[in-house]
MARTITI-658673 format. One line per field, with one value per residue (C-alpha): y, x, z negated. Coordinates in pm, 1 decimal. Layout:
y	Y;...
x	X;...
z	Z;...
***
This chain:
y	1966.1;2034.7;1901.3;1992.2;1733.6;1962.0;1839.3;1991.3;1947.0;1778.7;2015.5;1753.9;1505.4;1718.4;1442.6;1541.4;1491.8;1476.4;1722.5;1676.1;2048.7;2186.2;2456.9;2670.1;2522.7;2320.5;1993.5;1676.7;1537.1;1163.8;1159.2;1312.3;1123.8;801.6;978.5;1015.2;686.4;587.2;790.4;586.1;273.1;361.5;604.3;948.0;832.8;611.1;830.8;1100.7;769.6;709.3;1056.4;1131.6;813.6;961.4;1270.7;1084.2;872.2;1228.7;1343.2;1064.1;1118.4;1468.4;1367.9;1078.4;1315.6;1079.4;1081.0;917.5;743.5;624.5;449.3;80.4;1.2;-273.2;-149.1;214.4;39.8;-51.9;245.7;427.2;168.2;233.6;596.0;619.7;385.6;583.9;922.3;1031.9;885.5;988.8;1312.3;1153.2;860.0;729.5;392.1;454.2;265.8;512.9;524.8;407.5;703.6;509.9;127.0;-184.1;-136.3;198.2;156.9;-152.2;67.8;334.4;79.2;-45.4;288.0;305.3;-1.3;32.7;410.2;252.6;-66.2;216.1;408.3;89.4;-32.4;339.5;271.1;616.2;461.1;174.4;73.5;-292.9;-227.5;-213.8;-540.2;-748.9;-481.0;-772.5;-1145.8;-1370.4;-1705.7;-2043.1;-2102.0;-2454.5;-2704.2;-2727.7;-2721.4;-2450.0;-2411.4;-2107.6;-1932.7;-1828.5;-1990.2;-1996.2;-2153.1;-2381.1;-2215.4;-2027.4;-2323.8;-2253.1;-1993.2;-1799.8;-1494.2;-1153.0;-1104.3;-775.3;-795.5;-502.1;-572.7;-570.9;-793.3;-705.0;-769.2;-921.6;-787.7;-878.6;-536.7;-677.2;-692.3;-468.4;-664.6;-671.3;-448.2;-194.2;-194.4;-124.0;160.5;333.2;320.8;423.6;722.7;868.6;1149.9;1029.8;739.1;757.2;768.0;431.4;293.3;374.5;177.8;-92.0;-125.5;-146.4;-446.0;-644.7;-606.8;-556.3;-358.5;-122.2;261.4;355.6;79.1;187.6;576.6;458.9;281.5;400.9;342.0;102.1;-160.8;-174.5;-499.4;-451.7;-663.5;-944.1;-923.3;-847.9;-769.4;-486.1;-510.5;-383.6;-196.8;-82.8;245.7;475.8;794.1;834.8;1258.8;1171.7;993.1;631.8;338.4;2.6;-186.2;-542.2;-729.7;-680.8;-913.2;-940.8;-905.2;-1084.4;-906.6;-884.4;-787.5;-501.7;-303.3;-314.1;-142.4;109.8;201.4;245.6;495.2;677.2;757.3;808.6;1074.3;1228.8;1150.0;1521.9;1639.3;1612.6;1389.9;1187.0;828.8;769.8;597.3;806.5;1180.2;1540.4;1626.7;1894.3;2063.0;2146.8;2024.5;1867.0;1577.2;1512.5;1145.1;1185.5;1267.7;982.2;1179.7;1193.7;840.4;882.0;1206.9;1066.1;785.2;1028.1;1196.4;906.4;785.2;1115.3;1016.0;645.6;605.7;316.1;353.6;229.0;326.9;203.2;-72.9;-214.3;-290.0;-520.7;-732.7;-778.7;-887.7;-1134.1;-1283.8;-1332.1;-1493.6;-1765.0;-1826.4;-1911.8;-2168.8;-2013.5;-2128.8;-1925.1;-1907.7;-1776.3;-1523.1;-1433.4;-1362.6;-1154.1;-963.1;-890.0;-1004.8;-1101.1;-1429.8;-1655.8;-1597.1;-1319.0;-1391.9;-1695.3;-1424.4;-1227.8;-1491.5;-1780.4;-1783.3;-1812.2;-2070.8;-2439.6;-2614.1;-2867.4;-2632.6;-2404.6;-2726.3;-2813.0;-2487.5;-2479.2;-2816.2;-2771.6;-2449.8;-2645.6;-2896.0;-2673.5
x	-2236.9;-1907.4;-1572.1;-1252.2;-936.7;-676.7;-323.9;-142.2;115.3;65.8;175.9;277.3;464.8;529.5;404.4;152.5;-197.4;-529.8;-795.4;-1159.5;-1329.4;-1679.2;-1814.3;-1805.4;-1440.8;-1487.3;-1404.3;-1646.7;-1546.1;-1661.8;-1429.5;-1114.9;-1202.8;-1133.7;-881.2;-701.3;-706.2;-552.5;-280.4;-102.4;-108.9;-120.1;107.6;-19.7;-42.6;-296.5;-502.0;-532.1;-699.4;-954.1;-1018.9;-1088.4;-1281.3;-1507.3;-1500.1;-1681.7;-1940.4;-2040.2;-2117.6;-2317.7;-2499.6;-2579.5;-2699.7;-2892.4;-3064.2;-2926.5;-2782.1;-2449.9;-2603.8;-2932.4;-2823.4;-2834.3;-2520.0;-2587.4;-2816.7;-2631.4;-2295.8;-2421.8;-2561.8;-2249.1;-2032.2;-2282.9;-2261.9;-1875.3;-1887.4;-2076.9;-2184.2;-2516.6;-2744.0;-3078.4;-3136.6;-3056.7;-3110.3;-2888.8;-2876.5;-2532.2;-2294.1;-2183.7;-1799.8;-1694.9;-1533.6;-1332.8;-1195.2;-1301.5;-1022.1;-1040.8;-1418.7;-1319.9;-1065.1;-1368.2;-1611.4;-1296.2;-1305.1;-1605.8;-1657.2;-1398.2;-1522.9;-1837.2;-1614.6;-1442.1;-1742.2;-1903.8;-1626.9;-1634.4;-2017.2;-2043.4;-2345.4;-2566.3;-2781.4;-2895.5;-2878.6;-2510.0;-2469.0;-2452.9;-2271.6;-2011.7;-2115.2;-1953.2;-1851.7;-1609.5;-1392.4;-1423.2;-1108.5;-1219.1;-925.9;-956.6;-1281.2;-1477.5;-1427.7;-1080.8;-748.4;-691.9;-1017.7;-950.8;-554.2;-797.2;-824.0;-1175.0;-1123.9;-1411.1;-1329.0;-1579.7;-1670.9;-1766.6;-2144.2;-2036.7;-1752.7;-1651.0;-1453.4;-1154.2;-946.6;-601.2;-373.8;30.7;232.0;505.5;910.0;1240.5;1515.3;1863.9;1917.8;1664.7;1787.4;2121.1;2042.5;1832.6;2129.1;2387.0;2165.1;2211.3;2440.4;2458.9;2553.2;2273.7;1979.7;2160.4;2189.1;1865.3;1732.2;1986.3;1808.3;1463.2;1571.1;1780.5;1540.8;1213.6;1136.4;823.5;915.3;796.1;1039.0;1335.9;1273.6;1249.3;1625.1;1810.7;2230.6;2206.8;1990.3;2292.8;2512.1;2892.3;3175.2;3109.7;2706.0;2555.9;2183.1;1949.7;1709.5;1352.0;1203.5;871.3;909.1;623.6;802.4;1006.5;1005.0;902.2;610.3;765.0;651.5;716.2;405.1;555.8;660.2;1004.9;1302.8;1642.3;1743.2;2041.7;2234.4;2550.6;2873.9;2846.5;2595.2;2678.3;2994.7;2789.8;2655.1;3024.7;3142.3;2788.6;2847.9;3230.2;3179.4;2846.1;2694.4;2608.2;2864.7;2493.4;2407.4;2127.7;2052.7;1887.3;2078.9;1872.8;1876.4;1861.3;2203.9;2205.3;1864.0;1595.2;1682.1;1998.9;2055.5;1701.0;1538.3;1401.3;1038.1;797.5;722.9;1083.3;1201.6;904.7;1060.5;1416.2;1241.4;1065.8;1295.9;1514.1;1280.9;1279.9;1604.9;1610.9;1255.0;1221.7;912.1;968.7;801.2;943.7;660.7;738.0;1111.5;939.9;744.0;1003.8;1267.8;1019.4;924.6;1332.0;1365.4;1068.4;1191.9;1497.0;1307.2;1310.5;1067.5;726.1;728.3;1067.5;987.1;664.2;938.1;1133.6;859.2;746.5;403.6;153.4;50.6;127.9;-211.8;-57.8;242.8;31.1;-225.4;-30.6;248.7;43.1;114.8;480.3;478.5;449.2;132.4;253.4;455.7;125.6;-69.0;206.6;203.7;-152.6;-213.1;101.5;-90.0;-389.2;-231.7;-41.2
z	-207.3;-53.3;-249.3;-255.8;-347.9;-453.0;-570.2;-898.0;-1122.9;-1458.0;-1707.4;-1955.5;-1682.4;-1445.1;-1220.1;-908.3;-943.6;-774.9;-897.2;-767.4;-736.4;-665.7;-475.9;-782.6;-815.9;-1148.0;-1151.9;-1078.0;-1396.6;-1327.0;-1040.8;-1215.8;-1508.2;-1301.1;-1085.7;-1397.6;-1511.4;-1140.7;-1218.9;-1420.6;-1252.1;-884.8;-638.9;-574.0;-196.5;-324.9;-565.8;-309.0;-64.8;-302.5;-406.1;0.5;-10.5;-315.1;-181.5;121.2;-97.1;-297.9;23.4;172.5;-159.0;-112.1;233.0;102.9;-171.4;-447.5;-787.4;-796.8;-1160.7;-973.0;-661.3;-562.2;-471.1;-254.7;-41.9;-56.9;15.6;315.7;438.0;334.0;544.3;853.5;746.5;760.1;1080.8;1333.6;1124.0;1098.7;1385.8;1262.4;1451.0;1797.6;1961.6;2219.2;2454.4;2500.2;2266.4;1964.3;1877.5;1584.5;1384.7;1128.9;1149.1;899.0;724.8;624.8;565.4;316.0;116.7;67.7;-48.8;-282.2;-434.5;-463.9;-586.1;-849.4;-919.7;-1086.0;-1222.7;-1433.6;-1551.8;-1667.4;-1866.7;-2064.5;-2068.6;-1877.5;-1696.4;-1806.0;-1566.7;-1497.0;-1109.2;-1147.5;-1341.4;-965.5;-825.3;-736.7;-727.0;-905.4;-703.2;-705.1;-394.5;-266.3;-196.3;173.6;411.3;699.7;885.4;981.3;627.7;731.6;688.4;298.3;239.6;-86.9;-188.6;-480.5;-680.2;-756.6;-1009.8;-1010.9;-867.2;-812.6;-452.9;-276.2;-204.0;117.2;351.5;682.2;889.1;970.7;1301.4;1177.7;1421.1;1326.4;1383.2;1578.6;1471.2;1534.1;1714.0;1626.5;1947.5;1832.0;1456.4;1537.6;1816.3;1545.8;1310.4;1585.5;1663.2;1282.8;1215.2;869.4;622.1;400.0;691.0;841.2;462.4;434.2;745.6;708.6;335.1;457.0;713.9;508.2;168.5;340.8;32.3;6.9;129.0;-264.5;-379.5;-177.3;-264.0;-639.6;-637.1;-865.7;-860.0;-1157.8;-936.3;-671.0;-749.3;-778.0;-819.6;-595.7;-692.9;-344.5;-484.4;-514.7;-793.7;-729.5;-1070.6;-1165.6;-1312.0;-1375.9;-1392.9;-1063.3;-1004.1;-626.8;-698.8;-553.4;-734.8;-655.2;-603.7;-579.3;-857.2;-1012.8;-815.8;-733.6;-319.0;-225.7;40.7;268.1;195.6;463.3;354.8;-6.2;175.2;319.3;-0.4;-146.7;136.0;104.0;-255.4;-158.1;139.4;98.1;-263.7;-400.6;-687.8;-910.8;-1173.6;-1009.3;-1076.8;-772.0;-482.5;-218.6;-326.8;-115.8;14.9;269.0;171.8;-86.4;-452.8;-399.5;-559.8;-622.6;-498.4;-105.3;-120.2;17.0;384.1;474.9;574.7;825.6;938.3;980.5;1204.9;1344.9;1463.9;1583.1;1827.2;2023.9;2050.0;2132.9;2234.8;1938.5;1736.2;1394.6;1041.1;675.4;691.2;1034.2;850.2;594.3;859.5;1020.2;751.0;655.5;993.5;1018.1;680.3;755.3;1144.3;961.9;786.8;443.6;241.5;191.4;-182.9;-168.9;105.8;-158.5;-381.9;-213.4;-80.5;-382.1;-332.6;-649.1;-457.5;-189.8;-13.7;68.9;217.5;388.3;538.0;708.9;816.3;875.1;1235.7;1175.3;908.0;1113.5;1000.8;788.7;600.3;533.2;445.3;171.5;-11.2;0.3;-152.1;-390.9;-520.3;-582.2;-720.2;-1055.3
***
């Protein structure tokens, strides 16, 4: 069976959506049925992820010959992660190393959607079927200090948390930092204020490209208040949504500057609450769509041969702020990050050692 994820409009919210189709073009309702639920919660960036990655596990089922309400998941999970690995092997056999077609951590967000997929149908007692009752296991995390298990062994306070019975290892690879030099040839190289506000934002907030696209004029401080609030708001026309938690950014003088003489010189003569809108193009004074801060940096490095995406920003805000010797709970904060393992996994080879040892046994400890 061959699917088709086709994005719409919701009539009612006027908000894009994922639809999940057939080959007779009707829709596969326990995917959009889930889909759906994602909607409200999640980006559309993210829906359309895990609709691919269903897309992918109803045809691995079609290929397997099985019924996506008879399967056993663990044993199916793993197929499926061999299956999106290397592809179907069975019709030739090789000696020759085979390529792997997708990378462990791609292959772990499908098996998350999948996982979740039957997570959803099981709390709306869709299916009931006892092979899905162990579909995760259910385990405590030790206090052991770091040893082969990784390096926030124990920081769980053995809370019993629900562990993936499929998933692959994946190679932790830190993306590498801007300089000051690069940061400030990208902004010299932009013909206007609001692209260099825009990447002067994302290096001194290291805010989320949904989060920065979902600023709205009212989260700027004035008056001597250099901060930019971060807001969760579900209804943002673009589709940016701010996946951190909600904070206050302090920030310098200067850019809060910038901001002024953006709104003064080249702010559209449109009501718009958002502080980065469409000015020479499309629906002016509507917010910037999520694809074009990659196009603006895009096209920057064909003209100062600096590669750079809105993510790269946020690493390397934060790898300033704890080389600075700011404190990791307070760069969790800023960062907007739901908890400090977090922050400690991808950082940990910044923070010194006896700094890391502290937070961890201080978060065991409350």
């Amino acid at each position: 069976m061959m699917l088709t994820l086709q994005k719409g409009i919701d009539p009612y919210t006027n908000k894009p959506i994922w639809v999940m189709l057939d080959e007779d073009y009707q829709v596969v309702e326990p995917i959009q049925r889930y889909l759906t639920s994602l909607t409200a919660t999640r980006s559309p960036n993210t829906v359309k992820a895990y609709g691919t990655d269903l897309k992918r596990w109803w045809e691995f089922l079609n290929h397997k010959c099985l019924d996506w309400r008879n399967v056993n998941l663990h044993q199916d999970l793993e197929d499926f992660a061999y299956w999106l690995r290397v592809g179907d092997t069975s019709k030739v056999i090789s000696l020759e190393p085979v390529e792997a077609k997708r990378s462990e951590k791609s292959i772990n967000r499908a098996i998350t959607a999948v996982s979740t997929f039957y997570d959803y149908h099981l709390c709306n007692k869709t299916v009931d079927f006892r092979q899905f009752e162990r579909f995760h296991a259910v385990y405590k995390t030790g206090n052991s200090r770091v040893g082969t298990t990784g390096i926030l062994t124990g920081i769980a306070k053995a809370k019993p948390t629900r562990k993936k019975l499929v998933k692959l290892k994946e190679t932790t690879k830190f993306p590498g930092c801007l300089t000051d030099e690069e940061v400030e040839n990208l902004v010299d190289a932009c013909d206007h204020l609001r692209d260099k506000l825009m990447i002067l934002m994302f290096n001194g907030t290291g805010m989320r490209k949904g989060e920065l696209l979902g600023l709205k004029n009212e989260d700027i401080g004035d008056f001597g208040n250099y901060f930019v609030r971060v807001v969760r708001r579900e209804d943002n026309p673009n589709g940016a949504l701010a996946k951190g938690q909600d904070r206050t950014i302090p920030v310098t003088k200067e850019l809060l500057q910038l901001y002024d003489e953006y709104l003064m010189k080249e702010y559209p003569a449109r009501d718009s609450e958002f502080v980065f809108v469409n000015i020479w193009e499309g629906n002016i004074g509507a917010p910037m769509m999520l694809t074009l801060p990659n196009k603006i940096l895009k096209n920057l490095e064909k003209k100062t041969g600096i590669k750079a995406y809105p993510h790269l920003f946020r690493h390397t805000y934060a790898t300033r702020l704890l080389r600075a010797n700011y404190s990791p709970e307070r760069v969790k904060y800023l960062l907007g990050h739901a908890s400090i393992a977090t922050t400690l996994d991808i950082y940990s080879h910044i923070i010194n050692e006896a700094n890391l040892w502290e937070v961890i046994e201080r978060e065991e400890e409350e």
